[in-house]
C-alpha positions in Angstrom: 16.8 226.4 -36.8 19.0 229.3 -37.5 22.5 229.9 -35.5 21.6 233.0 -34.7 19.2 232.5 -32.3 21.0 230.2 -30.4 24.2 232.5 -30.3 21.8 235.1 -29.8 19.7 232.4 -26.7 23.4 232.0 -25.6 24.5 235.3 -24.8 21.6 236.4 -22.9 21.3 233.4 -21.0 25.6 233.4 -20.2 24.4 237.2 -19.4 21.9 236.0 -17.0 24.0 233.3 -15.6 27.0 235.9 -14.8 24.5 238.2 -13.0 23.2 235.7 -10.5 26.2 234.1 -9.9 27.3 237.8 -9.0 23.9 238.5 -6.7 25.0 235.0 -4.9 26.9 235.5 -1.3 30.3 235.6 -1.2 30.6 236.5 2.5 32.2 233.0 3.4 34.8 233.1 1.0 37.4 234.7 3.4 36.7 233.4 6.7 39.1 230.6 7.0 42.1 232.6 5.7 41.7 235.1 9.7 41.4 231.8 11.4 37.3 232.0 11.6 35.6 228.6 11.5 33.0 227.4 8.9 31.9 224.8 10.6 28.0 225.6 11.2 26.1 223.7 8.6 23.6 226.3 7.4 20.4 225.1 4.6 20.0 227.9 2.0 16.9 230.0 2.1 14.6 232.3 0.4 16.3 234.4 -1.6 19.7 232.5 -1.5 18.1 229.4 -2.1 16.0 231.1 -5.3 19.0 232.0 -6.4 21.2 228.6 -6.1 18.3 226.9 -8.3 18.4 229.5 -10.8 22.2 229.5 -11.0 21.8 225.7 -11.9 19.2 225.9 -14.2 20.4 228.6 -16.5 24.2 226.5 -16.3 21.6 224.0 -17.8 20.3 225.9 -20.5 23.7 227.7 -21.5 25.0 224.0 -21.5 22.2 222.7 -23.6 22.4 225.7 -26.1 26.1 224.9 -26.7 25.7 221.3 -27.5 23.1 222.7 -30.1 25.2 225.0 -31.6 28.0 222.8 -32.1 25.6 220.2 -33.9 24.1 222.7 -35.8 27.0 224.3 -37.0 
């Protein structure tokens, strides 16, 4: 298998992975640091949830590709 295609597999999917991780929601992050409380345990759902899975898949996939290239190379 040519290189190419996984450098070329491997920018898409780091691409990909960088836009979801962006789309996730980052409205909890700042919360504790006025004193609100995170304490409600909340499941993750629809489009969150969708979103979550797909995160951890394409970290598979970018993680596979890399082991690939370096044995390839």
């Amino acid at each position: 298998m040519d290189p190419r295609i996984i450098q070329i597999g491997q920018i898409i999917v780091s691409l990909l992975l960088i836009t979801v991780i962006l789309l996730q929601n980052r409205g909890t992050g700042l919360s504790g640091i006025f004193g609100g409380s995170s304490a409600v345990f909340q499941t993750k759902r629809g489009v969150e949830k969708v979103l979550f899975t797909v995160t951890i898949v394409l970290a598979v996939i970018f993680f596979a590709l890399s082991l690939g290239r370096l044995f390839l190379e």
